[in-house]
N, C-alpha and C positions, 0 to 999 in steps of 0.2 A: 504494500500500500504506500503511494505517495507521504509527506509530509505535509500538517498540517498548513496551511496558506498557499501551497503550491496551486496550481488554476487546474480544473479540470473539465471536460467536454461532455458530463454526462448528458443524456435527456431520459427522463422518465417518460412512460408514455402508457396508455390505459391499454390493457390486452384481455383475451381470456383465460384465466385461471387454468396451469393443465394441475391434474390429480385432484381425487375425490378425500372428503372428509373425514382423518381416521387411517388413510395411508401410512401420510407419515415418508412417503418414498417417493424419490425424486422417476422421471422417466426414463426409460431407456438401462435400466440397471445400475443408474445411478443412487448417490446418498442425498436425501435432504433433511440439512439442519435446521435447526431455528433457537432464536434465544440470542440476547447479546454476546454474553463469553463465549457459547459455544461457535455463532458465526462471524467473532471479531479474530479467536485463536485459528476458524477455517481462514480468515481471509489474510494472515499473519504467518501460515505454515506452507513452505516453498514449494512443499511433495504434495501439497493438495493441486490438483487441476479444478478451478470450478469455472462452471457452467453458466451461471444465473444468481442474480438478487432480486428476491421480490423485497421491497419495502417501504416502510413509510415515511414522508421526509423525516420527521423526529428520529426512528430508526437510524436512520444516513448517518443521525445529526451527532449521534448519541456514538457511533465508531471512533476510534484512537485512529486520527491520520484519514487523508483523505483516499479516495477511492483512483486508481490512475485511468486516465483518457482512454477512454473505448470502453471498460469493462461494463459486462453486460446487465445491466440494471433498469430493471421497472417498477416505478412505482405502485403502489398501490396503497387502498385503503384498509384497516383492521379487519373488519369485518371479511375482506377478499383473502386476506393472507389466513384467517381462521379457516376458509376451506381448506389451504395447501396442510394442514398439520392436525397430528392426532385430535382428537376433538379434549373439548378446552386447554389446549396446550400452552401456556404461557409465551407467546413468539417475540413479544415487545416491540413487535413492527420491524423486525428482518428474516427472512427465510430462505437459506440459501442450496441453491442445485450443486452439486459437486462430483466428481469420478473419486469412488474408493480406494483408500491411501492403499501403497504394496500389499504384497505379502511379507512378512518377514520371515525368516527363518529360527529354527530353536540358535543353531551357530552363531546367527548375528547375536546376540547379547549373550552367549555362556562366557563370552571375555569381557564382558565388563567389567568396572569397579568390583573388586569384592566386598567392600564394605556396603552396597547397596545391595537390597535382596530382589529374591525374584517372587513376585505373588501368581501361587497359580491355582488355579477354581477349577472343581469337579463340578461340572455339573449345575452351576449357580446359571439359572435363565435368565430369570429378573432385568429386565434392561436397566430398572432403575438402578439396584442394587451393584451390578455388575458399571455403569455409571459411576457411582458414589464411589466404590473400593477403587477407581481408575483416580478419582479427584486424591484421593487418601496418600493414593501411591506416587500421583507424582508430588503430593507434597511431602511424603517424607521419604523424596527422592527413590523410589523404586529403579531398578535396572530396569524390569520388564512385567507386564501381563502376558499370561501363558493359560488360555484354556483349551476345550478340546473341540475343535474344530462344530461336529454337530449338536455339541450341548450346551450352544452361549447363544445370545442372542445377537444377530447384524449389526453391524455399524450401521448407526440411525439415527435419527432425531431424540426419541426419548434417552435414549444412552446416551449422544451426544449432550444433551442438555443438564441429564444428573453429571453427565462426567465435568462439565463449565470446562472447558477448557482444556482437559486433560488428556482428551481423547487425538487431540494433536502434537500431544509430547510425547506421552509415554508411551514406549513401543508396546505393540501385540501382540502377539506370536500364538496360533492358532494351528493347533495339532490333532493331528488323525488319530494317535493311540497315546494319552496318556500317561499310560502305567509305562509307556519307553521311554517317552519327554522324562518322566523322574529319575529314570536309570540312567539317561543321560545327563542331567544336571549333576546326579551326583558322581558321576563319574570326573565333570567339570570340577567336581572338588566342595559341592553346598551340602549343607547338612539340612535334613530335607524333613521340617516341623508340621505334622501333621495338629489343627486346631480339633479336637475333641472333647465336647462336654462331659461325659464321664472318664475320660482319660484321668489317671493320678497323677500325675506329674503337673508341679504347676508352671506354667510357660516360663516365668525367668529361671526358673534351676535348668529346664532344657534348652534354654538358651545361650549355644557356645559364641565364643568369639571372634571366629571364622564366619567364611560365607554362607550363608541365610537361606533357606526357600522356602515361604509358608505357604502353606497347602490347606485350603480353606473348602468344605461341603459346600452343597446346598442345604436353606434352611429345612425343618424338618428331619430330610433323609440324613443327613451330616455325608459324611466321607464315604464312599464306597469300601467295600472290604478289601478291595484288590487295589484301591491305590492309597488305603491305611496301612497296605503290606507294606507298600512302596515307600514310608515316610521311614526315617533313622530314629523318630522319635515323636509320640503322640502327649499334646501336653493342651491343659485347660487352664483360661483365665482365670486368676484367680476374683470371685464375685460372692456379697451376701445373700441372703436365703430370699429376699424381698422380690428377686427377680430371676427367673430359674435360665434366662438365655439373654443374649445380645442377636439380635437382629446380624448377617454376617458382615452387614457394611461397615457395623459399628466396630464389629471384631477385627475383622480386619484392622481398623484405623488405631485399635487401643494397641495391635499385636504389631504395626509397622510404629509407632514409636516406641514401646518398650526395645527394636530392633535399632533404630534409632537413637535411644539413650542410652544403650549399655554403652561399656567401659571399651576402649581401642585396645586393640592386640596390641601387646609389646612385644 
């Protein structure tokens, strides 16, 4: 995006709305966001190719930096942009078309920092939820998200908008099996923390000084049994009697700063 003051050529202009209410999905197999953070960080992120802006001048107005000459933007009213998005979707007057960032690979991040972990989800659908642990991770700097290819939900507008942002930082990596993605982290050298409510152990005793991978369920079912084989160590928040679970986004967030504040390897 230009800087602020610079001139630019846009023209809005009235068209007809493509996608129905409740999509959520941009055309042609593309991604459509919507929401400030999430389409200020698409419009801010170099690996995004996008398509289109619907929105409303306030929208525009309300961006960091100005938009550069040519790009493809139409205005429109509130009411127009509420068809392009899940229905009552909070869009804030921008809604943007976009092509789906890469693939990554498990390789591209097992050399990362090791002091940064790797968060990876059995099985969590939840866009929101799957969202929210994305916002968690890139703030207490995660390496990477790692789930399993058909058990997560699309990059999308509602994830995009729990994630605010983060869903253009923090890398993805999106796997066909699993229970091999673990085998091979660890074989990268992470010690591989499966989060379990009746696990004994409580998280900071099983939390070494080396590199990190927490291994989070979904709510309900928790961990699968075959990829609770897979963890080097199953360990539970320590929590009073007043509330018998954390939601996992929550967990997630308390279990990436405990990751966060321990003490550096000497």
């Amino acid at each position: 995006m230009a800087k602020r003051g610079e001139k630019t050529n846009l023209r809005g202009r009235a068209g007809r709305m493509q996608g129905g209410r409740g999509s959520g999905r941009a055309t042609k197999g593309g991604v459509r966001l919507w929401g400030r953070h999430a389409v200020q960080a698409a419009l801010m992120n170099p690996a995004r190719i996008h398509l289109k802006l619907w929105a409303t001048p306030e929208g525009v107005e309300s961006l960091d930096g100005e938009l550069p000459a040519g790009f493809p933007l139409e205005y429109a009213g509130p009411d127009d942009l509420a068809r392009l998005v899940a229905r009552d979707a909070p869009h804030q007057g921008l809604v943007l078309d976009c092509e789906p960032l890469e693939d990554l690979h498990l390789a591209d991040v097992l050399e990362a920092d090791p002091v940064r972990p790797l968060v990876v989800l059995d099985q969590v659908t939840d866009p929101h939820n799957v969202g929210a642990i994305m916002r968690s991770a890139a703030a207490f700097e995660a390496a990477a998200l790692i789930t399993q290819d058909r058990h997560a939900p699309p990059e999308g507008g509602v994830l995009g908008k729990a994630a605010s942002g983060a869903l253009e930082v923090l890398p993805w990596v999106r796997v066909v099996n699993l229970a091999r993605a673990l085998e091979d982290i660890a074989e990268a050298g992470y010690w591989r923390i499966g989060l379990a409510g009746e696990a004994e152990t409580d998280f900071a005793a099983a939390l070494p000084t080396g590199p990190v991978a927490l291994v989070l369920g979904a709510e309900g079912e928790g961990l699968r049994q075959n990829i609770a084989a897979h963890c080097d160590a199953l360990a539970r928040l320590p929590m009073g009697t007043a509330i018998e679970s954390l939601n996992v986004s929550n967990a997630a967030a308390v279990a990436l700063y405990a990751v966060r504040s321990r003490t550096p390897e000497e």
